[in-house]
C-alpha positions as CSV (number, residue, x, y, z in Angstrom):
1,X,0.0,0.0,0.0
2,X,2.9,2.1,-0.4
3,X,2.1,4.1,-3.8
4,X,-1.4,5.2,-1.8
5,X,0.3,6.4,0.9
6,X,2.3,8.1,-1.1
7,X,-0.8,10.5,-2.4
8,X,-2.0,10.9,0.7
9,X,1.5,12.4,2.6
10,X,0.8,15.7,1.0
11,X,-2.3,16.3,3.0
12,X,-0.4,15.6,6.5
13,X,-2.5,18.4,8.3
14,X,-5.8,15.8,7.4
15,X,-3.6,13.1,8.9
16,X,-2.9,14.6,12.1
17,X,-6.8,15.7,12.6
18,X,-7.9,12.0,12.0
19,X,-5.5,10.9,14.5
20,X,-6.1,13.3,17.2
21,X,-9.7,12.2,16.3
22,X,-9.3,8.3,17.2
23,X,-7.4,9.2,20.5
24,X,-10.0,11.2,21.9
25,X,-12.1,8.2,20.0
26,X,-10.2,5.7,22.4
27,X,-10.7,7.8,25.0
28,X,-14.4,8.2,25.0
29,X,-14.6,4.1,24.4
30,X,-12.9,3.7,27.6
31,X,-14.6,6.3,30.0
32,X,-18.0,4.7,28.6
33,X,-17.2,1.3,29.4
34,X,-16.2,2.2,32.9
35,X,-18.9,3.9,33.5
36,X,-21.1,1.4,32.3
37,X,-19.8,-0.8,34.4
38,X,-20.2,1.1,37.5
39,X,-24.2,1.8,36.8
40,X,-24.3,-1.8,36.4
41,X,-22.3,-2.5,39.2
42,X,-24.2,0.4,41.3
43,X,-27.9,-1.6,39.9
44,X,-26.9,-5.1,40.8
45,X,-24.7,-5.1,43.5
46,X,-24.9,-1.7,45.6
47,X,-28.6,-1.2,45.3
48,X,-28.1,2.1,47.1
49,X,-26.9,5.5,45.8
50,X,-28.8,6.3,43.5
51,X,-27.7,10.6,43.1
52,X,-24.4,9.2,42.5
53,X,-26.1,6.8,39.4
54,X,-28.0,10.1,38.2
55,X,-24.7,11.9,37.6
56,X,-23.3,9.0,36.2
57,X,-25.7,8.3,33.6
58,X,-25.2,12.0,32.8
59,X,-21.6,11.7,32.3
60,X,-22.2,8.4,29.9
61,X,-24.7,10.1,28.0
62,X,-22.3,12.9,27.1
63,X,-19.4,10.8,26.7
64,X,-21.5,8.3,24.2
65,X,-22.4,11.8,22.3
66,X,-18.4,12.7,22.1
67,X,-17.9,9.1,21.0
68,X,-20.5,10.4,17.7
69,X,-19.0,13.3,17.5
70,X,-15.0,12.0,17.4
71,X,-15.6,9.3,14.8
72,X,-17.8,11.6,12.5
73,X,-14.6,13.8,12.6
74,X,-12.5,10.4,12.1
75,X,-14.6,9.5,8.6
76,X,-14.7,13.2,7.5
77,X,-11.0,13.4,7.7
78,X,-11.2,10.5,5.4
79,X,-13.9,11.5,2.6
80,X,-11.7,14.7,2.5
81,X,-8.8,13.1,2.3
82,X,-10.1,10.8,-0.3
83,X,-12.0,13.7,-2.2
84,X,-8.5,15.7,-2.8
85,X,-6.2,13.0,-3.7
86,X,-8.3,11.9,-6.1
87,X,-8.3,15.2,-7.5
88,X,-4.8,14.6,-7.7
89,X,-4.7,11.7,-9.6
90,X,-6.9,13.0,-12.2
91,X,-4.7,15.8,-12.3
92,X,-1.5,13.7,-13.1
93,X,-3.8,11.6,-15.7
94,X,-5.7,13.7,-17.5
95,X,-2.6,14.8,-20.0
96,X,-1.0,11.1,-19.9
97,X,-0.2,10.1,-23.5
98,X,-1.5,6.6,-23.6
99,X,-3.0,3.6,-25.3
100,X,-5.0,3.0,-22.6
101,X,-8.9,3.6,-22.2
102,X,-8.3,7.0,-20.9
103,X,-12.5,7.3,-19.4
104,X,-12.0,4.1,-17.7
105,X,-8.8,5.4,-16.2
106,X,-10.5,8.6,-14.7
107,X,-13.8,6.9,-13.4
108,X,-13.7,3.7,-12.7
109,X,-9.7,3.0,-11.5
110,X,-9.6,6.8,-9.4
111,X,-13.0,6.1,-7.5
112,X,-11.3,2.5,-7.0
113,X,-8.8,3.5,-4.5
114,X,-12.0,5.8,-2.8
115,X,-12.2,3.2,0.1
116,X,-8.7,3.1,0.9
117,X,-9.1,7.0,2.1
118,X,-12.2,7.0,3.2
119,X,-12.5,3.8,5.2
120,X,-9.0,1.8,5.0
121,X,-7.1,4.8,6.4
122,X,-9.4,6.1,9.2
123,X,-9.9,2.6,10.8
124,X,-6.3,2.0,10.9
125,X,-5.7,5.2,13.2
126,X,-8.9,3.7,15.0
127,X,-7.9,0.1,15.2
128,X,-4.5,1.0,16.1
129,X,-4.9,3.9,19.1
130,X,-8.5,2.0,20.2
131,X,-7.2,-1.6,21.4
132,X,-3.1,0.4,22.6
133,X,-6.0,2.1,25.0
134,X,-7.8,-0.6,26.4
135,X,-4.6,-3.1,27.0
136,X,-3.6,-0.1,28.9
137,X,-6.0,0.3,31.2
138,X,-6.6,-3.4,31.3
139,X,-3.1,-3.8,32.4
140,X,-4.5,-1.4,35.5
141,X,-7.8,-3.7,35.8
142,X,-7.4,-7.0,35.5
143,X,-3.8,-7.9,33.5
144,X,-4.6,-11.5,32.5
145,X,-7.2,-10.7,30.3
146,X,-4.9,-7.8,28.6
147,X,-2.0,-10.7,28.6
148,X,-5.1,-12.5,26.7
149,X,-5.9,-10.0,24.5
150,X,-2.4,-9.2,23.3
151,X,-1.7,-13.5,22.4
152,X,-5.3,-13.8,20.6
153,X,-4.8,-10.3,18.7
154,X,-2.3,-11.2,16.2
155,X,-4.7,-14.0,14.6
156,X,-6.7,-11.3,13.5
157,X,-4.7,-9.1,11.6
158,X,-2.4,-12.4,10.1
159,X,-6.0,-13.9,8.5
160,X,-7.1,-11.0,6.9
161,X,-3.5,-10.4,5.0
162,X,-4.2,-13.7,3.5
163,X,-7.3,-12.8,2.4
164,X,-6.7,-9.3,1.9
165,X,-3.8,-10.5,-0.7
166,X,-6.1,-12.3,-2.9
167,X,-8.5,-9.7,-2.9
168,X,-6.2,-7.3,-4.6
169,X,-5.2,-9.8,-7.0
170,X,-8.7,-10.3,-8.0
171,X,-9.4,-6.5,-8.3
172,X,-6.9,-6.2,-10.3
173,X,-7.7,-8.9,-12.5
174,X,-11.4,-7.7,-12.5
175,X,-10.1,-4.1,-13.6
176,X,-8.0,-4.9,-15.9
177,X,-11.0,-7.1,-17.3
178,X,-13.3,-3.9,-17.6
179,X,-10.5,-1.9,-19.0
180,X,-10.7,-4.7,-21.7
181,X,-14.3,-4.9,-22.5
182,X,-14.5,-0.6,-22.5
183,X,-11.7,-0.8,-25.2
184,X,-13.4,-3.6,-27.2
185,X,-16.4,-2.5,-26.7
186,X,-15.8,0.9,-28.4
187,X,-13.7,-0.7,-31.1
188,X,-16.8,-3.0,-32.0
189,X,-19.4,-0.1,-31.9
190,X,-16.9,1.8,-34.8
191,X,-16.6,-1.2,-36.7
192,X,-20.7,-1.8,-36.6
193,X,-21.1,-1.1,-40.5
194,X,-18.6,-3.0,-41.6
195,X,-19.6,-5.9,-39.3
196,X,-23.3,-6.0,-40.8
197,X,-21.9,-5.9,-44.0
198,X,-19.9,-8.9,-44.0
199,X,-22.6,-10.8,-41.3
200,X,-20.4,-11.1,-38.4
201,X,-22.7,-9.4,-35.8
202,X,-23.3,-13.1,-34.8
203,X,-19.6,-13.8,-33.7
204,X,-19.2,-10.1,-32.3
205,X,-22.4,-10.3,-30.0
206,X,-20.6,-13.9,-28.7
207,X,-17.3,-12.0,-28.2
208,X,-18.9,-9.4,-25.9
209,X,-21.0,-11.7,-24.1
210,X,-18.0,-13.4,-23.4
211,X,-16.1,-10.7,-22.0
212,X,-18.9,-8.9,-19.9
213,X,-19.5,-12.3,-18.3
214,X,-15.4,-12.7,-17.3
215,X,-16.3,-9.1,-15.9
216,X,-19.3,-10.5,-13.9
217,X,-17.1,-13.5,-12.6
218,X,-14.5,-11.7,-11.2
219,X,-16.8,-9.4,-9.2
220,X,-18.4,-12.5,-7.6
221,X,-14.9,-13.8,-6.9
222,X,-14.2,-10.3,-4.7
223,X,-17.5,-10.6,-2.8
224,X,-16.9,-14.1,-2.0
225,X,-13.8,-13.9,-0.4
226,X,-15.5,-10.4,0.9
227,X,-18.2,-12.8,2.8
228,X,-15.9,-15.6,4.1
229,X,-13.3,-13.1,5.4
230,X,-16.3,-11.6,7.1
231,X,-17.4,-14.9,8.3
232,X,-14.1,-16.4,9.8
233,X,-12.9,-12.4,11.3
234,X,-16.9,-12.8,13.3
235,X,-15.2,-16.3,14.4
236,X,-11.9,-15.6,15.7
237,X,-13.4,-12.5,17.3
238,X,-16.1,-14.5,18.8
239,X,-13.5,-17.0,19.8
240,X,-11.3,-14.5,22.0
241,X,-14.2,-12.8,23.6
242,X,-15.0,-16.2,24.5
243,X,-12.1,-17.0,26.1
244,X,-12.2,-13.8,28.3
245,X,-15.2,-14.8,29.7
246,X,-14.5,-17.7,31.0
247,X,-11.0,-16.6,32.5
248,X,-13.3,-13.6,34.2
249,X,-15.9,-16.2,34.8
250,X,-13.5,-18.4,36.5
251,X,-12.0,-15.7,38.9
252,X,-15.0,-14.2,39.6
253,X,-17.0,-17.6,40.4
254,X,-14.4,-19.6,41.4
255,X,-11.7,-18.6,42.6
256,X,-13.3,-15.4,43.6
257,X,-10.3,-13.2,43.8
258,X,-11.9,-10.2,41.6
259,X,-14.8,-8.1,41.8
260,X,-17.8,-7.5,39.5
261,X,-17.4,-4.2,38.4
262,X,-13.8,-5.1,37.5
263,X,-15.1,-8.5,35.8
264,X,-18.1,-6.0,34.3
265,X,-15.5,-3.4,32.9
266,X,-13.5,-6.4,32.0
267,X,-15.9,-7.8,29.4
268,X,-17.5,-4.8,28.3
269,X,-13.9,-3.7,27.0
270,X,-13.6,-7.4,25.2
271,X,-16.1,-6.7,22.4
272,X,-14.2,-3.1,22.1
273,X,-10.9,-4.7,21.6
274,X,-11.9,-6.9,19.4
275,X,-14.1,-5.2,17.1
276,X,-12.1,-2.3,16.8
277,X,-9.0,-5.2,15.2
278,X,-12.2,-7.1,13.1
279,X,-13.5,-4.2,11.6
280,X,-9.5,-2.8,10.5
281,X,-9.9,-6.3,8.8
282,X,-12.8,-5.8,7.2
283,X,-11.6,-2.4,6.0
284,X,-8.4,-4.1,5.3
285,X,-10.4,-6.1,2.3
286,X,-11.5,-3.1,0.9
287,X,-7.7,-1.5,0.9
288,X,-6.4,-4.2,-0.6
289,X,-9.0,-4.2,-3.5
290,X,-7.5,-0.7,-3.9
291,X,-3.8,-1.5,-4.2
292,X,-5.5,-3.4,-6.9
293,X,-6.5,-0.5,-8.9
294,X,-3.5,1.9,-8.0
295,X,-1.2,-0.7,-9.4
296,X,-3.3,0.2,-12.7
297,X,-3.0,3.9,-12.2
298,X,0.8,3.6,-11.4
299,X,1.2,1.5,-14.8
300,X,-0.4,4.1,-16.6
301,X,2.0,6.8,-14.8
302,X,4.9,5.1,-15.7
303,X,3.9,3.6,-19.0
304,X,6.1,5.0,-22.2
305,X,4.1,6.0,-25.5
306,X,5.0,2.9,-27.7
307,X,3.4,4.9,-30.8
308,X,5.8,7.7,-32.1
309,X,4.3,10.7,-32.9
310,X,3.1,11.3,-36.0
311,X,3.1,15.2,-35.6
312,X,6.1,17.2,-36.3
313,X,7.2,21.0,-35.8
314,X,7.7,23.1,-38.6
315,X,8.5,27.1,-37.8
316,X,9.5,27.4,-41.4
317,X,5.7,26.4,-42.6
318,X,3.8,29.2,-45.0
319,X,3.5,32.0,-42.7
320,X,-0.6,31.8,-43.3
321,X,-0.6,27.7,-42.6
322,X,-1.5,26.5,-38.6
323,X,-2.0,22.8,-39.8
324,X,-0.4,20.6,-43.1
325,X,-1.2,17.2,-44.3
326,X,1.2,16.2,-46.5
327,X,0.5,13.1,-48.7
328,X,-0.9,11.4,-45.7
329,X,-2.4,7.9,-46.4
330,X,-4.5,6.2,-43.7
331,X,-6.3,2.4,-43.6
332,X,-8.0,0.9,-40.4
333,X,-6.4,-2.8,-40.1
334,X,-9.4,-5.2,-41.0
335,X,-11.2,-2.8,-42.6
336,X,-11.7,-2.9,-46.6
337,X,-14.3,-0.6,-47.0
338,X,-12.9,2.6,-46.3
339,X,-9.0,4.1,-46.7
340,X,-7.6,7.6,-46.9
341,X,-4.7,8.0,-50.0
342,X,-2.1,10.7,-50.2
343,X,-4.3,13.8,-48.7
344,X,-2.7,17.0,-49.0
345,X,-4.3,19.7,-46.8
346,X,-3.6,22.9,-45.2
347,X,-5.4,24.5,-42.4
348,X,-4.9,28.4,-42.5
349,X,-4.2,29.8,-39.5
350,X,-7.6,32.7,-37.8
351,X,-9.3,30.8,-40.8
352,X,-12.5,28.9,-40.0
353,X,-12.5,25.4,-41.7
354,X,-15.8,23.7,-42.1
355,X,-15.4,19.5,-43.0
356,X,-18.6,18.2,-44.8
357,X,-19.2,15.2,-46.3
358,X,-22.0,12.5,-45.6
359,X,-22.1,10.2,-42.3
360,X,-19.2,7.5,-42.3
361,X,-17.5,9.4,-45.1
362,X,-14.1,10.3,-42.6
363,X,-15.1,13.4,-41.4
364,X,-14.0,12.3,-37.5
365,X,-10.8,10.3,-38.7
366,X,-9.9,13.0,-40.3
367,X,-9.7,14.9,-37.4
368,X,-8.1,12.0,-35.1
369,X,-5.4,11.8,-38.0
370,X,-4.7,15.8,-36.9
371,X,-5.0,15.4,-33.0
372,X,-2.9,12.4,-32.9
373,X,-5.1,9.9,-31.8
374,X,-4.1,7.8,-35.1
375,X,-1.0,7.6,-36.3
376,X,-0.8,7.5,-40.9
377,X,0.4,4.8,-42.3
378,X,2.3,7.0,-45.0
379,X,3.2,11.1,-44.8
380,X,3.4,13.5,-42.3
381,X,1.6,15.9,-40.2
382,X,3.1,19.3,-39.7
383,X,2.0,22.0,-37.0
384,X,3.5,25.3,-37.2
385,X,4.4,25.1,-33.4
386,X,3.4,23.8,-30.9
387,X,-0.4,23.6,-30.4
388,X,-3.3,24.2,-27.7
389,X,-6.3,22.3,-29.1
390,X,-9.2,22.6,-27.8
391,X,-12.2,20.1,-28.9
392,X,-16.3,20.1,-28.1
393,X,-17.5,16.4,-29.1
394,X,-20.6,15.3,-29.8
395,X,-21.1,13.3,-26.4
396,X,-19.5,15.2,-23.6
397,X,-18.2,13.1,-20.6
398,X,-19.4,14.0,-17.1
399,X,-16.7,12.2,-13.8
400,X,-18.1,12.0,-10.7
401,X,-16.4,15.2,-9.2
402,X,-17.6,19.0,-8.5
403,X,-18.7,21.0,-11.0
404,X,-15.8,23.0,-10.4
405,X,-13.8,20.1,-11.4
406,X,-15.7,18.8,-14.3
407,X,-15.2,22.7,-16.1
408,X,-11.5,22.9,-15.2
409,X,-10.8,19.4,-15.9
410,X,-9.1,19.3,-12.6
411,X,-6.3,22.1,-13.5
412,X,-6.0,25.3,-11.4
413,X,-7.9,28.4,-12.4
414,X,-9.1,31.3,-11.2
415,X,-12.1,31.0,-9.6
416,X,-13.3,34.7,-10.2
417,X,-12.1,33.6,-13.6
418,X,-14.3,30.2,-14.0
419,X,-17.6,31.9,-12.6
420,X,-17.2,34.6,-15.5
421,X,-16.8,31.4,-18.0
422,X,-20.2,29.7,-16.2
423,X,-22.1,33.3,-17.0
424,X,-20.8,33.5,-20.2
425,X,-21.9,29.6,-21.0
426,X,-25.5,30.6,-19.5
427,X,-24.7,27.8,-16.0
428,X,-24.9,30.0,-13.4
429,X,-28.8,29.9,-12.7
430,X,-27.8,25.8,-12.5
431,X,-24.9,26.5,-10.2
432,X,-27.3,28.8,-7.7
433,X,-29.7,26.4,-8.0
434,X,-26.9,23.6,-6.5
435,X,-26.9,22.6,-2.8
436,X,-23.5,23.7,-2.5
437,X,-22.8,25.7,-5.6
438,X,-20.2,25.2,-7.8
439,X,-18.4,22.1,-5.3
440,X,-21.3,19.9,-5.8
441,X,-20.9,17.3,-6.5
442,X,-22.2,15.8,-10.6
443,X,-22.4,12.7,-12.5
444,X,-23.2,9.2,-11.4
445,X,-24.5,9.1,-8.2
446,X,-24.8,12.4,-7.7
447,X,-26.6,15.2,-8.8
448,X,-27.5,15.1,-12.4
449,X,-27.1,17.5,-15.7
450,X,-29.5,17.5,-18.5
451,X,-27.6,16.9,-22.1
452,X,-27.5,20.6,-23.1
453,X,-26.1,21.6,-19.5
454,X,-23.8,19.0,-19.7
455,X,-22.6,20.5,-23.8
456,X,-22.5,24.0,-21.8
457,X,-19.9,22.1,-19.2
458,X,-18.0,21.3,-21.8
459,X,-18.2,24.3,-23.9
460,X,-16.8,25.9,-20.4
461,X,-14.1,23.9,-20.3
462,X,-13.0,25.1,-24.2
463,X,-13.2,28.3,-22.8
464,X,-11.3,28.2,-19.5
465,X,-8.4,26.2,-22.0
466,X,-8.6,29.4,-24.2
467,X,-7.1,27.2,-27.3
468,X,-5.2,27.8,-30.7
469,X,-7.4,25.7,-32.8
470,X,-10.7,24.9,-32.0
471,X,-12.4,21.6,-32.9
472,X,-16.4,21.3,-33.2
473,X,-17.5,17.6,-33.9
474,X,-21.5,18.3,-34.8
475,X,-21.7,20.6,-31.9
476,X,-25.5,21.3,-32.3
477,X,-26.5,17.5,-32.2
478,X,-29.6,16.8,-29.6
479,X,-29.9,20.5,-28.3
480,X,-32.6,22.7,-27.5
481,X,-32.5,25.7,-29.2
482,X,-31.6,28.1,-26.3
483,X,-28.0,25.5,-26.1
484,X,-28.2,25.6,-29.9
485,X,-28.1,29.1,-30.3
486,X,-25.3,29.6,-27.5
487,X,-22.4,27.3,-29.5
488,X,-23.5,28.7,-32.8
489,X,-22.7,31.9,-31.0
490,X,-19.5,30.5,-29.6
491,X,-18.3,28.7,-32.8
492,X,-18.6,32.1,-34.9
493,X,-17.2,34.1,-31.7
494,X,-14.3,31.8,-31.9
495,X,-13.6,32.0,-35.9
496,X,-13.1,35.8,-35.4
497,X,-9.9,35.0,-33.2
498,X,-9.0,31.5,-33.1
499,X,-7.8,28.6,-35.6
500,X,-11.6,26.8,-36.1
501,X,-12.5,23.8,-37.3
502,X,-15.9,22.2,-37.8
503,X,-18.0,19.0,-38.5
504,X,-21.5,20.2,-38.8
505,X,-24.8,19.7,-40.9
506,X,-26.6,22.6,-40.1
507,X,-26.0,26.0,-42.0
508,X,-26.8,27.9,-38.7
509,X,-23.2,26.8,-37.6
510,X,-21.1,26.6,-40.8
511,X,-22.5,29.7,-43.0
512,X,-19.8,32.0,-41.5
513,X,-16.5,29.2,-42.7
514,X,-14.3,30.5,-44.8
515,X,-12.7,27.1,-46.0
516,X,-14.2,24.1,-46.8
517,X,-13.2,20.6,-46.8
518,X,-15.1,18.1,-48.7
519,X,-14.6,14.3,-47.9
520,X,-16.4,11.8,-49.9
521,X,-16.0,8.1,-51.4
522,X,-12.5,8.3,-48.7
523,X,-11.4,11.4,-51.3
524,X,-10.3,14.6,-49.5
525,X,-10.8,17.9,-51.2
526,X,-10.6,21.0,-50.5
527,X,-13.3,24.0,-52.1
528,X,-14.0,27.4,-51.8
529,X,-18.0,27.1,-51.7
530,X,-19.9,23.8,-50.5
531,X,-20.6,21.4,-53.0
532,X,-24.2,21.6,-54.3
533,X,-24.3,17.9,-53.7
534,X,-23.0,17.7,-50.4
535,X,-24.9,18.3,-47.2
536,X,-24.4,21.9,-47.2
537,X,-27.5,23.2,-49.6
């Protein structure tokens, strides 16, 4: 658990708070034991007294309150702690350069290690300062059952490693198996013509059933060995509380040599010691099944680009051009039915390009080809330098994060800066309208966007980048009109100062272009006026 530690030794100040939390924690568990055990001992045995029991159950009522109140602070320490490094990590990921599925990096993998901060960590401060605490004043009590306690303890912690071990191996295995199926699954869904067309949708339906039931497996593997280790830590607990007992049973009955309220405290602090190591153990599951998914994350830090970049930096470029293809020739591998040959292309820099063409002609590979995301198979792709490019897709991606964090994509900003971007995008009656404003938190889970405030989140996050080319891939798709009219706004606002570029249908959006780009039958042309034929009429 070393690499998340790691994250979390920034945020030392959160570390301190939830320690200082479980000692007054510990504290609180041993006052209301002893206290316990003197009304009990004050009812059963006494019979007499009963101002001094009055003040008594005062002082357990308030310490059981404290007891609330210090491990609230103990899991707060650990949602915040948890909520900030994962900020982090998406930080450090967002720009990675990397084969990987990128969306089930950032989602699924960062909320994975979510338990080891905001249950794992706390209960180890707990598990560890709670049972130091009683042995202590055990040793003061009644020593045997401490010397009990401390020989009995270490079966605990030494079952749950066991288990604890396979668990990461499995979540591991069962991320790596989504990670899979996301990649697939998107590969299939692009290939979907092509499949139909030469009847394979048969084989490809078997393929992803296949891998979304190794998915399923693996899951029922974790919660499994997530039940037995329950199971057998409920034993062994059980099993030294047990033997307690009957050593305090023994001297009290016996050999009568200790008296109840010291055999009361005695057993009431038992289940306390106990618990406190059983429920690190069950927490302990939980961490391991996120070393599982940092392992991932750190493979993906470390990982070097195996694909060499396809763009190069040319200074010495036509002073007008931004962007040049030059005899670029692309083919997908398996695919017969569509192919790019020697395209020749330059994208003028403060021009705005519009790319028509009909659907599945290449319009989107085309742009892939120029942000990198595929590599030719022959020429070369120039940019004048080096480039900020900003892109609004068709489906804009929502993580589970603030707002505040979905528009700045985790980077640092402003924040007098970002609420001028939310006016300009039309969000801030949504962000007024938020519990907690612009930190509430969106997406799965939690609250939810419509699709036209979700386009404006992303259109936010173009403008907080403040780019030297702009992409628009069909930015108007699905919207209302109000959304509609606010990127054809931003689109022709943006061709006045920036590098634009845009795939679009509707005239509304491409009537102020000055360059078009006509793609057709894989053929890549460029025009000065949209082709009668195309879609632009």
């Amino acid at each position: 658990m070393k690499e998340l530690t790691k994250y979390s030794m920034e945020y030392k100040l959160l570390q301190i708070f939830m320690f200082l939390a479980s000692l007054l924690l510990s504290l609180t568990v041993i006052f209301q034991n002893i206290y316990l055990g003197k009304i009990i001992n004050q009812m059963l045995v006494v019979k007499s007294g009963y101002e001094q029991l009055y003040l008594w159950l005062g002082i357990l009522l308030a310490v059981l309150l404290l007891r609330a109140c210090f491990n609230y602070l103990n899991q707060l320490s650990g949602q915040q702690l948890s909520f900030k490094v994962k900020r982090d990590v998406r930080h450090n990921l967002i720009n990675k350069d990397t084969e990987r599925s990128k969306v089930t990096i950032l989602t699924e993998v960062v909320e994975g290690i979510h338990p080891f901060y905001e249950s794992y960590l706390p209960q180890v401060f707990k598990s560890t300062i709670i049972p130091i605490a009683i042995i202590i004043t055990l040793f003061f009590i009644h020593w045997p059952a401490a010397l009990i306690m401390m020989i009995t303890a270490p079966f605990i912690p030494l079952f749950y490693i066991v288990f604890g071990l396979r668990t990461r191996d499995k979540a591991k295995d069962q991320m790596q198996s989504l990670d899979r199926f996301a990649s697939e699954f998107i590969d299939l869904t692009k290939g979907l013509v092509s499949l139909k067309l030469f009847n394979r949708t048969d084989e490809t339906t078997a393929k992803i059933h296949k891998s979304s039931t190794s998915f399923r497996d693996l899951t029922m593997e974790i919660l499994k060995s997530a039940f037995l280790s329950g199971l057998m830590l409920e034993f062994i607990s059980m099993l030294g509380i047990g033997i307690v007992a009957l050593e305090v049973g023994l001297r009290l009955i016996v050999f009568n040599d200790v008296s109840f309220v010291v055999a009361i405290i005695t057993l009431l602090l038992a289940p306390e010691f106990y618990n406190a190591i059983k429920d690190l153990g069950q927490a302990f599951h939980t961490g391991k099944q996120s070393e599982g998914y940092i392992e991932m994350i750190e493979e993906m830090n470390n990982e070097e680009q195996a694909k060499k970049t396809a763009i190069q930096i040319d200074s010495n470029m036509n002073q007008q051009d931004m962007i040049q293809f030059n005899d670029v020739s692309f083919a997908y591998p398996n695919r017969q039915d569509f192919s790019f040959n020697k395209i020749n292309l330059n994208i003028k820099e403060k021009s705005h390009t519009a790319i028509i063409g009909p659907s599945g002609a290449g319009k989107s590979t085309l742009i892939q080809l120029m942000l990198n995301e595929l590599s030719p198979n022959n020429g070369e792709i120039k940019y004048k330098k080096s480039l900020k490019i900003g892109y609004l897709s068709q489906r804009p991606y929502i993580f589970s994060a603030t707002l505040l964090e979905n528009v700045t994509m985790f980077q640092n900003y402003d924040e007098n800066h970002v609420f001028d971007v939310l006016k300009e995008v039309g969000l801030m009656e949504k962000v007024t309208q938020l519990s907690k404003g612009i930190n509430t938190m969106i997406g799965d889970g939690y609250e939810m966007l419509s699709g036209g405030e979700m386009r404006r989140v992303e259109l936010a996050r173009l403008l907080l980048l403040n780019p030297d080319v702009v992409i628009f891939d069909e930015p108007t798709t699905g919207l209302d009109i109000k959304t509609e009219q606010l990127i054809v706004h931003t689109v022709n606002q943006f061709a006045n100062e920036k590098t634009v570029i845009t795939i679009a249908h509707r005239k509304e959006v491409l009537k102020y272009a000055t360059h078009y780009i006509e793609i057709q039958n894989g053929e890549v042309r460029e025009i000065d006026v949209p082709h009668k034929g195309g879609v632009m009429q």
